[in-house]
N, C-alpha and C positions, 0 to 999 in steps of 0.2 A: 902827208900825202897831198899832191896839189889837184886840186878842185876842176876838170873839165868844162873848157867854157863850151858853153851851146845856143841850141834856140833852149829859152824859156818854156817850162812846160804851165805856167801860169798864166791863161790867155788875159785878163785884163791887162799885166805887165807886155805883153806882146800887142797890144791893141796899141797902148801909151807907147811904146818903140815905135810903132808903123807910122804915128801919129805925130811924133818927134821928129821921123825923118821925114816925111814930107813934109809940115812947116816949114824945115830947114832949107830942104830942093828949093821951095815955092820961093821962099826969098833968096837965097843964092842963085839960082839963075832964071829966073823969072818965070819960074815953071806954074802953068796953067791949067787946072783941071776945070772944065765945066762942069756947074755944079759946088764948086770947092766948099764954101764956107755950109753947105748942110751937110755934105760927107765930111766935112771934118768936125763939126757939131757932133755929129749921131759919132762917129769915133771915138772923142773924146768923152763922148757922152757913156756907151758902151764901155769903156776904157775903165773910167770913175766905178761907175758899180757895179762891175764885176771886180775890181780891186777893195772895195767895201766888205764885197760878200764873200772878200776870198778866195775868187777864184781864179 
């Protein structure tokens, strides 16, 4: 039986995706957020231990 792809119900894995794709944006077209490198901190940061804790 093949396996439905989806969103993730595992928010650290959803955090690390959001966090993937904008690094990606940022340097493929020189996408700017103000701010960027402590939301993407706290992101990655949120990302990590909640994937630790399994959640």
């Amino acid at each position: 039986m093949a396996k439905k792809m989806g969103i993730t119900k595992n928010l650290g894995m959803l955090l690390l995706s959001i966090w993937l794709i904008l690094t990606g944006l940022m340097q493929l077209v020189d996408f700017a957020i103000p701010s960027a490198n402590i939301i993407m901190g706290l992101l990655a940061l949120a990302a990590g231990v909640l994937i630790l804790l399994g959640k």
